[in-house]
N, CA, C and O of each residue as an XYZ file, in Angstrom:
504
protein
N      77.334     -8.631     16.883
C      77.338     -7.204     16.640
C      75.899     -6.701     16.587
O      74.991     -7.445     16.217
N      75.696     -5.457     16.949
C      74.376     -4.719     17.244
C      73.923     -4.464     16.091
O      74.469     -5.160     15.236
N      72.962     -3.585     15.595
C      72.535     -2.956     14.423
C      73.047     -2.104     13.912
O      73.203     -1.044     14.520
N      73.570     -2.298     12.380
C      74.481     -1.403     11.988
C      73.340      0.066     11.276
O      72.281      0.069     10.647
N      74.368      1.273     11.858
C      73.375      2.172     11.886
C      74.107      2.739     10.567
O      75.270      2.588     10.194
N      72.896      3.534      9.913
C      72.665      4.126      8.908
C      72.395      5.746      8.695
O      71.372      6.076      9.296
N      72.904      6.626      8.144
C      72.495      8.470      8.191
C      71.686      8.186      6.441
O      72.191      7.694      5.431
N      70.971      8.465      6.561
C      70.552      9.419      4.881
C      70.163     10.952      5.045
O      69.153     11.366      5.614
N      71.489     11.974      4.231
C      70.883     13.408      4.299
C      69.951     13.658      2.773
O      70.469     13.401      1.686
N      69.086     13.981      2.847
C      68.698     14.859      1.371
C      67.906     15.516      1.473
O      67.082     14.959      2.198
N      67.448     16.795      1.084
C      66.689     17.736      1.246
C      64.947     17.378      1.282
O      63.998     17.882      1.882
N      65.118     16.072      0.167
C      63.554     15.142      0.135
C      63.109     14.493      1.307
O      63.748     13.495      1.641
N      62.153     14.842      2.004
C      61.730     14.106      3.172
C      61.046     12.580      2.615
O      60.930     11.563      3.298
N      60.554     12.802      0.865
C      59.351     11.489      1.167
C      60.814     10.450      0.502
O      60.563      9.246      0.540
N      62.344     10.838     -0.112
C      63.705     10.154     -0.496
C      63.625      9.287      0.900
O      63.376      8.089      1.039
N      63.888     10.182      1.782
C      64.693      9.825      3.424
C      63.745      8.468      3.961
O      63.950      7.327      4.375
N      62.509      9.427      3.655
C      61.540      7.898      4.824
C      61.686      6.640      3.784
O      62.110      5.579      4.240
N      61.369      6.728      2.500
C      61.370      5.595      1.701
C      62.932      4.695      1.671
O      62.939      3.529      1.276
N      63.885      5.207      2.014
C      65.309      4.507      2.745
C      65.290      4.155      3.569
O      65.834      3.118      3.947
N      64.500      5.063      4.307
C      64.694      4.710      5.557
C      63.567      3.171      5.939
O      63.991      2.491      6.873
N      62.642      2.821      5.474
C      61.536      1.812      5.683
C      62.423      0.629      4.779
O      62.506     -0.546      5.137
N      63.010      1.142      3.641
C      63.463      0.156      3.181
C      64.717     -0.690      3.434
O      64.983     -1.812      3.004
N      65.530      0.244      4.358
C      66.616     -0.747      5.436
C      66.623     -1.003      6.152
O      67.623     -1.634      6.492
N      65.655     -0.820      7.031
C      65.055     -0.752      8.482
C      64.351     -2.738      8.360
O      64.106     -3.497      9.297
N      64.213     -3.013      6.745
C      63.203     -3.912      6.544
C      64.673     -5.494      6.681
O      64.464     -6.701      6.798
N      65.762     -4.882      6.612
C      66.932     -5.191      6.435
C      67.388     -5.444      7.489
O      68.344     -6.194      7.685
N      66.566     -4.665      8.566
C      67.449     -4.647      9.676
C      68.833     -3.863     10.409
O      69.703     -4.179     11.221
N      68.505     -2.783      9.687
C      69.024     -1.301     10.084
C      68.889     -0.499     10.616
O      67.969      0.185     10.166
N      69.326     -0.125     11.426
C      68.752      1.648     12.138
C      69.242      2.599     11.175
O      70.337      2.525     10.618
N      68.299      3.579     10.992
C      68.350      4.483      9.541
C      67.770      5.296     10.041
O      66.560      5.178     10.236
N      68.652      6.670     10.501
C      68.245      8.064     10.880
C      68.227      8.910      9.618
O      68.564      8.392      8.554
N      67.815     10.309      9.682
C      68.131     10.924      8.314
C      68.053     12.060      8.890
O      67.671     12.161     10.056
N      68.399     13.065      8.167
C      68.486     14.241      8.039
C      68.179     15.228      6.832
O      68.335     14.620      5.774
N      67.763     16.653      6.621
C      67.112     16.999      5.530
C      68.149     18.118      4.934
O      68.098     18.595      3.800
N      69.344     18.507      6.214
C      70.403     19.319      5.545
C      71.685     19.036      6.202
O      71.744     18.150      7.055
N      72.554     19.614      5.920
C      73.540     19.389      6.251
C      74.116     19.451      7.695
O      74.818     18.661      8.325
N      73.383     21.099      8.115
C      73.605     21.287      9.701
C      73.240     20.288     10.748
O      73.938     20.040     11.732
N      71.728     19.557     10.372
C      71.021     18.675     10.956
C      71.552     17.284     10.529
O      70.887     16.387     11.048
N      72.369     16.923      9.882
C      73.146     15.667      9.748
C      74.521     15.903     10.776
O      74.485     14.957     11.564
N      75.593     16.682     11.059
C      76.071     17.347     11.946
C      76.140     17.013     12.920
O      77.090     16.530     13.535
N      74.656     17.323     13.342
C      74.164     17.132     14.623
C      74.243     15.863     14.754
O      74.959     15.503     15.688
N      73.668     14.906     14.032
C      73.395     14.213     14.494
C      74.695     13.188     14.118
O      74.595     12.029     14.521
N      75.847     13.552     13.400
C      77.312     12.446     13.457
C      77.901     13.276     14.432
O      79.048     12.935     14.722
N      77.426     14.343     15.075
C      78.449     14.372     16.684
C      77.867     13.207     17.652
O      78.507     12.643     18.539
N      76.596     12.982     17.313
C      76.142     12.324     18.859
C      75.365     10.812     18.538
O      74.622     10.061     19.170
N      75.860     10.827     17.462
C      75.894      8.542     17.058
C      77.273      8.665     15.558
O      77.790      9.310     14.646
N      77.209      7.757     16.155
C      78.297      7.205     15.095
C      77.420      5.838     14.142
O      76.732      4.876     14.483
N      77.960      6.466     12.646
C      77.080      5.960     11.523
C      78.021      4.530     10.814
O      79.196      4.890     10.891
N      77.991      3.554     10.379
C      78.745      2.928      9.770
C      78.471      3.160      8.341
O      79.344      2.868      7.524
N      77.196      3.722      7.905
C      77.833      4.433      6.601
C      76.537      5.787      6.567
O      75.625      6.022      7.360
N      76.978      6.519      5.222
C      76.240      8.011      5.352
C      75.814      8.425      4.061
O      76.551      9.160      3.403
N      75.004      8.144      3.731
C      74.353      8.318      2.354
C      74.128     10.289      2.278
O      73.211     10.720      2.976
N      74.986     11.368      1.430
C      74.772     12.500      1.110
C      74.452     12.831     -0.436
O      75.217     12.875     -1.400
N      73.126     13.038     -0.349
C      72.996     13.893     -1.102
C      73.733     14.825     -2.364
O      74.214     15.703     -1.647
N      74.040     15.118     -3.430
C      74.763     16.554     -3.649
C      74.084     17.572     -3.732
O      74.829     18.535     -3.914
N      72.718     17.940     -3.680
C      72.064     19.002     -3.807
C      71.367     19.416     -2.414
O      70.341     18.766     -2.211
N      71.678     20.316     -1.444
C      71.887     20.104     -0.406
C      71.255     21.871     -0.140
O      71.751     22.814     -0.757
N      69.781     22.097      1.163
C      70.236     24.308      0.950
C      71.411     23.822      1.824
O      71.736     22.736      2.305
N      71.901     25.036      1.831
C      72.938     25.965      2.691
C      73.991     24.683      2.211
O      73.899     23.725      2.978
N      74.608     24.562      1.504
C      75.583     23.698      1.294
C      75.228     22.524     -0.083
O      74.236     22.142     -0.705
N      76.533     22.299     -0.072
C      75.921     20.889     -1.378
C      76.600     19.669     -0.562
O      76.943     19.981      0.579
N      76.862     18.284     -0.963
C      77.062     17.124     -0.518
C      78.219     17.299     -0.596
O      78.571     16.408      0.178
N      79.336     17.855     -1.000
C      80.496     17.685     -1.137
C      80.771     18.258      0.307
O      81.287     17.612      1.219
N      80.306     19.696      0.383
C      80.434     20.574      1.071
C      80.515     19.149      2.506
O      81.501     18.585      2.981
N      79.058     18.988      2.813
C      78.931     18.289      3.869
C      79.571     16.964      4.123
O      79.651     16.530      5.273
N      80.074     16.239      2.994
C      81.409     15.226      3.349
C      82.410     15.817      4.108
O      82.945     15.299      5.088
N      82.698     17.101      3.560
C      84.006     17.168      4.365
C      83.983     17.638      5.257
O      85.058     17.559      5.851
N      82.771     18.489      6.063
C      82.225     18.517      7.274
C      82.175     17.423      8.197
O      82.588     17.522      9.352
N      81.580     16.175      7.617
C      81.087     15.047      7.911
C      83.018     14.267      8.820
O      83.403     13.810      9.896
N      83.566     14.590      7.458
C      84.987     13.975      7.671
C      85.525     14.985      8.403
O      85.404     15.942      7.638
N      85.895     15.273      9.114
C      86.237     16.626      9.982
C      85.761     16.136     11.790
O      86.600     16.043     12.686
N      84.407     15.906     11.961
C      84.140     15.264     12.935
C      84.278     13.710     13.176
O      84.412     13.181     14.280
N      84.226     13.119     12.048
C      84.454     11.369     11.711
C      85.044     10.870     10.834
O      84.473     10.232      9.949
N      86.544     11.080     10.893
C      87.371     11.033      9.943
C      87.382      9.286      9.354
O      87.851      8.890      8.287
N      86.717      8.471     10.418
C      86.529      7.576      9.508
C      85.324      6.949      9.008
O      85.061      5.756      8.862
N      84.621      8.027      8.765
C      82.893      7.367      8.395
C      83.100      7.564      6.830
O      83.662      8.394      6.115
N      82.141      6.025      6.592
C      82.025      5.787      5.105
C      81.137      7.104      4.779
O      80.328      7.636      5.539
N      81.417      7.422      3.724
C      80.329      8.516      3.156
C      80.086      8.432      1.850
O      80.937      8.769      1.027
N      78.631      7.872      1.434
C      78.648      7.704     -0.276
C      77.351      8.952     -0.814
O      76.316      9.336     -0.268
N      77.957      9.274     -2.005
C      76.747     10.340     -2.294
C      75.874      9.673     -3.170
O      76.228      8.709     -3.849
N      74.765     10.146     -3.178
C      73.391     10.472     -3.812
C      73.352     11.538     -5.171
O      74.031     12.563     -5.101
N      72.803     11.353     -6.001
C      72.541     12.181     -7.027
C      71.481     11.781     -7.984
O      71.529     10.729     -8.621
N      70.154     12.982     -8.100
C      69.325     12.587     -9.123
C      69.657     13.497    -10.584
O      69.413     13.224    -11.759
N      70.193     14.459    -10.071
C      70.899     15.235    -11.630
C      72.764     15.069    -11.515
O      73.634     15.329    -10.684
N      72.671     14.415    -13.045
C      73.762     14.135    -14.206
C      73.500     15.304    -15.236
O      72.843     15.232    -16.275
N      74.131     16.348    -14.738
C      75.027     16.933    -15.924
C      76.652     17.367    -16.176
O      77.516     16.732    -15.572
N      76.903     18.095    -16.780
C      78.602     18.060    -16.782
C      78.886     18.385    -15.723
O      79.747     17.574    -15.381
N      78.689     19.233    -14.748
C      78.787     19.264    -13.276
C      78.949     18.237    -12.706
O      80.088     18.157    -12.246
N      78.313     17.369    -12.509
C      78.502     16.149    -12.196
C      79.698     15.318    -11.590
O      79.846     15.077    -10.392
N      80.522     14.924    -12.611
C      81.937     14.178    -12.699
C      82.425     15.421    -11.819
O      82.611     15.117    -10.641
N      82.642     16.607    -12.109
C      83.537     17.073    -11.166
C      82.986     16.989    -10.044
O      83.907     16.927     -9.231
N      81.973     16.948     -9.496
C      81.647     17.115     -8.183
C      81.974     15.625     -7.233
O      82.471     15.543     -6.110
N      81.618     14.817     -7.909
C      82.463     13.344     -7.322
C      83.602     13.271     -7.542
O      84.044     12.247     -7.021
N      84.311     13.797     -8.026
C      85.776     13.936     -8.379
C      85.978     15.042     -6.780
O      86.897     14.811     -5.993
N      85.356     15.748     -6.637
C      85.768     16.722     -5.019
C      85.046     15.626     -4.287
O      85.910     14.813     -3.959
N      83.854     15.223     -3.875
C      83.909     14.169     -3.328
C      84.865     13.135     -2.522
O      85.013     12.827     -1.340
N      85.509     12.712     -3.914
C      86.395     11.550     -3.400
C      87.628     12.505     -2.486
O      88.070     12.088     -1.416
N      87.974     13.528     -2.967
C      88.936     14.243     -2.694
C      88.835     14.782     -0.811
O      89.660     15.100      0.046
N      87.388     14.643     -0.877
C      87.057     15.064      0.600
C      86.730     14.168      1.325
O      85.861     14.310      2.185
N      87.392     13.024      1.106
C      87.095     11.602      1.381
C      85.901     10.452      1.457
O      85.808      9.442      2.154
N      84.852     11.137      0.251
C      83.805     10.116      0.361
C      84.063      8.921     -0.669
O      85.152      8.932     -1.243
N      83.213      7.948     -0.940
C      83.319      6.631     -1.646
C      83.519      7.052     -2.820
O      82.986      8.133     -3.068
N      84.383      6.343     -4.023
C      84.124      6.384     -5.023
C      83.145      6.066     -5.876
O      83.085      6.569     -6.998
N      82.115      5.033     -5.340
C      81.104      4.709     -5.445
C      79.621      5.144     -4.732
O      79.192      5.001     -3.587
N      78.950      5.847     -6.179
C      77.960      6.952     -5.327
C      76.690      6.406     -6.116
O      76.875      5.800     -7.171
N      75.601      6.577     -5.702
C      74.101      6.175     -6.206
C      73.753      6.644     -7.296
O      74.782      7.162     -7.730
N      72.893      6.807     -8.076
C      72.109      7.686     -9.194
C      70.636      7.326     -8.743
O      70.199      6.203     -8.491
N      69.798      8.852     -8.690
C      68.475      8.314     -8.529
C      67.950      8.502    -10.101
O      68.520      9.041    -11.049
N      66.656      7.858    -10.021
C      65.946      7.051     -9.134
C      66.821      5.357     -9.067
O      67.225      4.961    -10.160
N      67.047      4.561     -8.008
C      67.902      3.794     -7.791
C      67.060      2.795     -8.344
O      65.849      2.938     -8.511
N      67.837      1.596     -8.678
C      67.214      0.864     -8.746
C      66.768     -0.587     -7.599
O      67.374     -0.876     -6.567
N      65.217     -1.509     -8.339
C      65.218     -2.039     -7.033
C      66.282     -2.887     -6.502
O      67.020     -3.645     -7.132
N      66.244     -2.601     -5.009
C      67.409     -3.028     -3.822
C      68.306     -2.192     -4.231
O      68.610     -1.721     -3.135
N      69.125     -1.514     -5.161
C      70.265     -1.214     -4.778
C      70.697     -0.432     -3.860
O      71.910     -0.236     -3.936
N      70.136      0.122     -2.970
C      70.476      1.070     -1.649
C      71.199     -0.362     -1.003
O      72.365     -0.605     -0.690
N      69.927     -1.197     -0.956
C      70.474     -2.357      0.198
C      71.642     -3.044     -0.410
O      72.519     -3.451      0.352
N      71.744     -3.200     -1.537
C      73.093     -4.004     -1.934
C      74.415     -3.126     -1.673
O      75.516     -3.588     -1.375
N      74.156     -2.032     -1.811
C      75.721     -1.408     -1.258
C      75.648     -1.002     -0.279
O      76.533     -0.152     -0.186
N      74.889     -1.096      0.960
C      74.904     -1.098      1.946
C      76.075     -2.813      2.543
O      76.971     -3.018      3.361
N      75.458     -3.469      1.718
C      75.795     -5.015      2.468
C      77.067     -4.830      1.314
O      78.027     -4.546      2.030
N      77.336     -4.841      0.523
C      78.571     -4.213      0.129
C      79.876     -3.848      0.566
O      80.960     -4.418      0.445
N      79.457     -2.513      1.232
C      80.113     -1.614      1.779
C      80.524     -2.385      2.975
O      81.719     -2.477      3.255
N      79.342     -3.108      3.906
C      79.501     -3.287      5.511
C      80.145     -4.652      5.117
O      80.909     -5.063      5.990
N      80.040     -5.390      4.116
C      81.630     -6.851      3.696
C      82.752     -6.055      3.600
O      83.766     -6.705      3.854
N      82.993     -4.742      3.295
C      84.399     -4.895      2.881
C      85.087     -3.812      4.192
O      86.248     -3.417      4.304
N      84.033     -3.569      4.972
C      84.838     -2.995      6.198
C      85.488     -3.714      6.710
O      86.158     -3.360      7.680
């Protein structure tokens, strides 16, 4: 099998590259995107085996763009990102799951490797 490819959306450009260098080191192709429209774009024209979103997202939040996401690729993994926990929170992964992303979502700041461990995670239990 080829290189399993990778999306990270988040509005942080220096989030995206630092994922992106750090799975790439893994042996990943790891595109990113900085919003939602421009992630879009780019799950019409590659197909991701998984999709790291964001929830704080302009023109949209991460939920929003899962179910965008799921709409064009009804079967792409999609796990979210989040550096703010407040009561908002739980509900918003609670719509999440509902819009078919992972039940299992990140907290930043992550700790070390864990991007890469649920990456290799995720790509065992496909």
């Amino acid at each position: 099998m080829g290189k399993r490819n990778i999306l990270v959306i988040d509005d942080d450009k220096l989030v995206c590259i630092a994922l992106k260098k750090e799975m790439e080191t893994e042996g990943y192709e790891v595109d990113y995107a900085l919003c939602g429209d421009e992630a879009l774009d780019k799950v019409r024209e590659k197909i991701y085996d998984i999709i790291f979103v964001d929830f704080i997202l302009p023109k949209g939040d991460g939920v929003e763009v899962c179910e965008r996401i799921k709409s064009v690729r009804p079967d792409a993994t999609v796990v979210f990102m989040t550096g703010k926990v407040d009561k908002n929170t739980i509900a918003s992964e609670m719509r999440f799951v509902e819009e078919g992303g992972e039940s299992k979502g990140l907290y930043k700041p992550f700790f070390e490797n864990e991007i890469v461990e649920t990456v290799k995670t995720i790509l065992d239990n496909k």
